[in-house]
C-alpha positions as CSV (number, residue, x, y, z in Angstrom):
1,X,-42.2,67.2,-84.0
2,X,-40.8,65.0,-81.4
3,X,-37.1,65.3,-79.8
4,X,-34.4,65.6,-82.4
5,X,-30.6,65.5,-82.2
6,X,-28.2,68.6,-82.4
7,X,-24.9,68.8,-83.5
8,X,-22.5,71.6,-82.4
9,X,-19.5,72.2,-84.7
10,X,-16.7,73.1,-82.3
11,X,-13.7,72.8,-85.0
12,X,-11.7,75.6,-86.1
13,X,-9.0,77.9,-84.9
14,X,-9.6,81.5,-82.7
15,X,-8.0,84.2,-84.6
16,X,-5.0,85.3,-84.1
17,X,-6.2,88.5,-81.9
18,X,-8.2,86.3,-79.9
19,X,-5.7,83.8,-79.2
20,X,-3.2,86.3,-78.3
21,X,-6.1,87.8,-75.7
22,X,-7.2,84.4,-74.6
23,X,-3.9,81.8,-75.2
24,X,-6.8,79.3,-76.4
25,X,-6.8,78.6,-80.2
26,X,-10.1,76.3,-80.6
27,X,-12.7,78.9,-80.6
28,X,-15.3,76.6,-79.1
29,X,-13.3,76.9,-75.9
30,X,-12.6,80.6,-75.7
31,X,-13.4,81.7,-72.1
32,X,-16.4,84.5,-71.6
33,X,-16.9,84.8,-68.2
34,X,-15.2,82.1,-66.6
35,X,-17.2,79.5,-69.2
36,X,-15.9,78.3,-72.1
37,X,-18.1,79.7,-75.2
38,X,-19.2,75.8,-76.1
39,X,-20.5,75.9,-72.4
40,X,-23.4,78.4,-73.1
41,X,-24.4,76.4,-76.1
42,X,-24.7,73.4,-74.6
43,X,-26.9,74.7,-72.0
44,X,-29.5,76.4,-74.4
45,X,-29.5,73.0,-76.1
46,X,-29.9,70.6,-73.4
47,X,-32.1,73.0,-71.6
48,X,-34.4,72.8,-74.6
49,X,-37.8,71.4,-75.0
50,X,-36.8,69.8,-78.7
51,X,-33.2,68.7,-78.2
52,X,-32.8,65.2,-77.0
53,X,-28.8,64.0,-77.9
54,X,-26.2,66.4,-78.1
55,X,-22.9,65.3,-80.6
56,X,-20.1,68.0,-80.5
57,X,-17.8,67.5,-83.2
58,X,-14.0,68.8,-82.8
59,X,-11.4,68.9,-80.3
60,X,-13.1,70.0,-76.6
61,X,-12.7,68.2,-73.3
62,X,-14.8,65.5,-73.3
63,X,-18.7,65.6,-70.7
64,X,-21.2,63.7,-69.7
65,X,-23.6,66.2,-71.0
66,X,-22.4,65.6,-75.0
67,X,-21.3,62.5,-77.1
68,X,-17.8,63.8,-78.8
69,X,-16.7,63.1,-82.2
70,X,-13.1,64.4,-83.5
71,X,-12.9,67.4,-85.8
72,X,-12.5,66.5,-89.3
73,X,-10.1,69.0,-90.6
74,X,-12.9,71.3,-92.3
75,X,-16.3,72.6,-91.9
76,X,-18.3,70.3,-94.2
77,X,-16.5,67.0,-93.3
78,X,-17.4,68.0,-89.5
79,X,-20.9,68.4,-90.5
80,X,-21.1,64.9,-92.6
81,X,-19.4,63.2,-89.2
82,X,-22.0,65.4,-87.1
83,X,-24.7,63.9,-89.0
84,X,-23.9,60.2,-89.1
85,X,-23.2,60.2,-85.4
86,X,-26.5,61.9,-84.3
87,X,-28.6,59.9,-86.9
88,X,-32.5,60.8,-87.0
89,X,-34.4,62.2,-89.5
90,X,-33.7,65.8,-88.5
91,X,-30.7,67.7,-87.1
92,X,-30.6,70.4,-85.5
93,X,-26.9,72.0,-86.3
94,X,-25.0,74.6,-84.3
95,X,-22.0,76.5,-84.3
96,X,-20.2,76.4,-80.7
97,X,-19.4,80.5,-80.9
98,X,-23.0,81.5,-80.0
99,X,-22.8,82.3,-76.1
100,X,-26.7,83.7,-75.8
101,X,-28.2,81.2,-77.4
102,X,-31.8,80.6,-74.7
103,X,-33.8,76.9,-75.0
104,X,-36.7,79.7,-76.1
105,X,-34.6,80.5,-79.4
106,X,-34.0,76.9,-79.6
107,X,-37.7,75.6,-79.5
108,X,-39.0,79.1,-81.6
109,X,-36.3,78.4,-84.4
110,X,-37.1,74.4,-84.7
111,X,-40.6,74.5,-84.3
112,X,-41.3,77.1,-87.2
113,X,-39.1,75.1,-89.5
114,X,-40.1,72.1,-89.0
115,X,-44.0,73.2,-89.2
116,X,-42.3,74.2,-93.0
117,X,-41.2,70.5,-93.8
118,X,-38.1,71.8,-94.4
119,X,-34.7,70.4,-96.3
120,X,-33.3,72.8,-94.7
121,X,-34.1,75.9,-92.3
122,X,-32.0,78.7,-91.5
123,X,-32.9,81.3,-89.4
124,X,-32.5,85.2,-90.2
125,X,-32.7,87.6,-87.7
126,X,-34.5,91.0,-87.9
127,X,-32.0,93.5,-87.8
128,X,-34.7,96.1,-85.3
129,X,-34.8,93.6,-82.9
130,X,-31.4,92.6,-83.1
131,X,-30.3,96.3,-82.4
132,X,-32.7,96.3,-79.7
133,X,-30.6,93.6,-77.5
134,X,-27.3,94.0,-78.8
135,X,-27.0,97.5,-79.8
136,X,-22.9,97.4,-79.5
137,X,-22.2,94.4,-81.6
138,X,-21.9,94.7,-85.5
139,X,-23.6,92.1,-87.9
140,X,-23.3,91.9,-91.8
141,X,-26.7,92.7,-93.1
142,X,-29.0,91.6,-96.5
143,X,-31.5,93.8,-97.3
144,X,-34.8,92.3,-98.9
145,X,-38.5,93.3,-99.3
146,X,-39.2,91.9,-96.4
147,X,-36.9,93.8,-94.3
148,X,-33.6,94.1,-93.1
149,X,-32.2,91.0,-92.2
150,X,-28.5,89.2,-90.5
151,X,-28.2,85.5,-90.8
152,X,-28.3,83.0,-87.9
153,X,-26.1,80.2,-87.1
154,X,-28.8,77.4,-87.0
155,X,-29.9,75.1,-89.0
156,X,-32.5,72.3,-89.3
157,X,-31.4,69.4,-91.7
158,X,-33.1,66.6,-93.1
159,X,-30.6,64.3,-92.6
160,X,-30.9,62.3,-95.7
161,X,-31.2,65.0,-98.3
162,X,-28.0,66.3,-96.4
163,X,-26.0,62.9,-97.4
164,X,-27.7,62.3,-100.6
165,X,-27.2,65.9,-101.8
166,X,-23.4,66.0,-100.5
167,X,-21.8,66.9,-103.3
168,X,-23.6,69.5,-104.6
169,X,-24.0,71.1,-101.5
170,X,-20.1,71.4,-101.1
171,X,-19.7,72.8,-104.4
172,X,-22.1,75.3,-103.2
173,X,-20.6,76.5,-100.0
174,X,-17.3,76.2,-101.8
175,X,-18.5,79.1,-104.1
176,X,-20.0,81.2,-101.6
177,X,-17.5,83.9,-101.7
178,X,-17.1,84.0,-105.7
179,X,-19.3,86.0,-107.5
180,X,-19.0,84.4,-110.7
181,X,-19.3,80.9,-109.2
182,X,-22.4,82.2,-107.5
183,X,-24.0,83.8,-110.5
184,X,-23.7,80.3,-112.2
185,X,-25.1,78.3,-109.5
186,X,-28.3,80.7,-108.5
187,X,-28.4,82.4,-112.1
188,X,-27.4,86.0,-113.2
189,X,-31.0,87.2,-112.8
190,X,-31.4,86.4,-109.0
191,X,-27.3,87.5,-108.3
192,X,-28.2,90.9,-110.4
193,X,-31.4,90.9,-107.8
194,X,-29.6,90.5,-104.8
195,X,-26.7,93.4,-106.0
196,X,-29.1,95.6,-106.4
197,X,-31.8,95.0,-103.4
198,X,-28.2,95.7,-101.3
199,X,-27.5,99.1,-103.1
200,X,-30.6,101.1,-104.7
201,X,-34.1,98.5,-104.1
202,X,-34.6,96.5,-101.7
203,X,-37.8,95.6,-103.1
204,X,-36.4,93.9,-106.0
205,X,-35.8,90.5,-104.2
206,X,-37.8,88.9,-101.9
207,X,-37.2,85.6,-99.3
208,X,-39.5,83.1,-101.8
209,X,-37.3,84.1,-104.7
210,X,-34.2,84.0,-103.0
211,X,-35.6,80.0,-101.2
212,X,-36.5,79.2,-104.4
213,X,-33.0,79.7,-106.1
214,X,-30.7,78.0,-103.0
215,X,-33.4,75.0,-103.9
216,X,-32.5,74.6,-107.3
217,X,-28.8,75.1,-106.7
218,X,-28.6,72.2,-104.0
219,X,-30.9,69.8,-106.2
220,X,-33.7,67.1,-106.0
221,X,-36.4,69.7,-105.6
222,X,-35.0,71.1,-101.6
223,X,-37.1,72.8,-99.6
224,X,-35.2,75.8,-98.2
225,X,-37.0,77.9,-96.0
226,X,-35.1,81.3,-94.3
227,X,-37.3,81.1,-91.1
228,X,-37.2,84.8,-89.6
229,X,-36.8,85.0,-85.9
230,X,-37.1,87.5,-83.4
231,X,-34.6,85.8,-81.0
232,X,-30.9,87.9,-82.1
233,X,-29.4,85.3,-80.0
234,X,-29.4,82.9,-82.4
235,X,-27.5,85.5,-85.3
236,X,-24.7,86.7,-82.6
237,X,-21.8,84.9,-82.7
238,X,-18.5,86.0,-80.9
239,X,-15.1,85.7,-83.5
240,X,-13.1,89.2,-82.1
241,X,-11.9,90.6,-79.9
242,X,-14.7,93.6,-79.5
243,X,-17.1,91.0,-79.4
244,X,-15.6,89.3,-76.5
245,X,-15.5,92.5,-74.5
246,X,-19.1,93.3,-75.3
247,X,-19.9,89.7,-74.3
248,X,-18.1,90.1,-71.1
249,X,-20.3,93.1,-70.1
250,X,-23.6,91.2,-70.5
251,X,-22.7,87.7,-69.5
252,X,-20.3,88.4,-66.3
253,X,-16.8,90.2,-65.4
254,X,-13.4,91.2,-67.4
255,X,-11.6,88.2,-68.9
256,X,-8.7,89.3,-67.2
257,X,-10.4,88.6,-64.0
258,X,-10.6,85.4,-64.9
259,X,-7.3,84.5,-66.3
């Protein structure tokens, strides 16, 4: 695959713990180590043997080393925004909370899904090596056949399945935190599957089934590929207070040396 645009979604607020720690409230801009959070991102990407433009969307200081586009007001708007600015076939989509984030995660995570032809590829993390390199910082976890996995917070879009499949793919992330909205979009079969793989069997769902479900729920036939990565970079995103203190000890001194 040649060069492709990235988008990093720098909207939203800190929480309230982490603004009272910090005194910033756009998350993309919390300070680890004298950098703002957004910094380190940028770096991985532009460092990156696959990233050519960089689009940030929401409201940071504006660079040289990114083309900015105002936040949106929510998640999925940003994204649609994110998309029509960077333009392409594929996207490569960010979050801006990701501090470690390496160009080798980068290239390792967009290489292996694009070599899938992907809709769209989202990376999940092995939780062995994830404990591994960051043994102090907590992840939610799904457990599968495969393994024991945390997700990442990357993705590679086609860009226009994203815009022709808009609608249904904000129904979708609209209902990922109902359980009966999500048992009729993926089916009660594959929601009973995934209830009990998390409690008694693990063995009971596996990544094709699961790939195969997300695909019918966003429509026109997607390809969705979970593209497992050894690189717990990618799945360890900073959002409290703990996390910014176990950040600090990796990536450089005591925020309050810094404020």
């Amino acid at each position: 695959m040649t060069k492709i645009n990235a988008i990093i979604l720098a909207g939203g607020k800190a929480s309230d713990e982490i603004q009272q720690l910090t005194g910033v409230t756009n998350r993309a801009l919390v300070p680890i180590a004298g950098r703002s959070m957004i910094d380190y991102v940028v770096d991985a990407l532009a460092s990156s043997t696959s990233v050519d433009r960089i689009v940030v969307v929401g409201d940071v200081p504006a660079s040289s080393r990114y083309e900015s586009v105002p936040d949106q007001g929510g998640l999925f708007d940003n994204l649609l925004a994110g998309l029509k600015a960077a333009g392409g076939d594929f996207t490569l989509v960010a979050t801006s909370d990701i501090p470690f984030l390496t160009p080798d995660a980068v290239d390792d995570f967009v290489s292996t899904a694009a070599a899938r032809n992907v809709d769209i590829g989202y990376p999940i993390v092995d939780m062995d090596a994830y404990k591994k390199r960051f043994a102090d910082m907590k992840r939610t976890t799904v457990k599968l056949r495969e393994g024991t996995f945390t997700g990442g917070n990357m993705m590679l879009l086609r860009t226009e399945f994203m815009v022709g499949q808009q609608v249904r793919i904000k129904q979708a992330y609209a209902a990922r935190k109902n359980v009966l909205r999500l048992a009729m979009l993926l089916g009660p079969n594959v929601l009973m599957r995934l209830i009990v793989s998390q409690t008694l069997a693990p063995s009971v769902l596996n990544l094709p089934l699961l790939e195969a479900a997300v695909g019918r729920v966003l429509g026109a036939n997607a390809t969705v590929a979970a593209v497992i990565t050894q690189y717990p970079e990618i799945g360890t995103d900073v959002d409290k207070p703990d996390d910014i203190a176990s950040a600090e000890k990796i990536l450089g001194p005591p925020i309050s040396s810094i404020r």
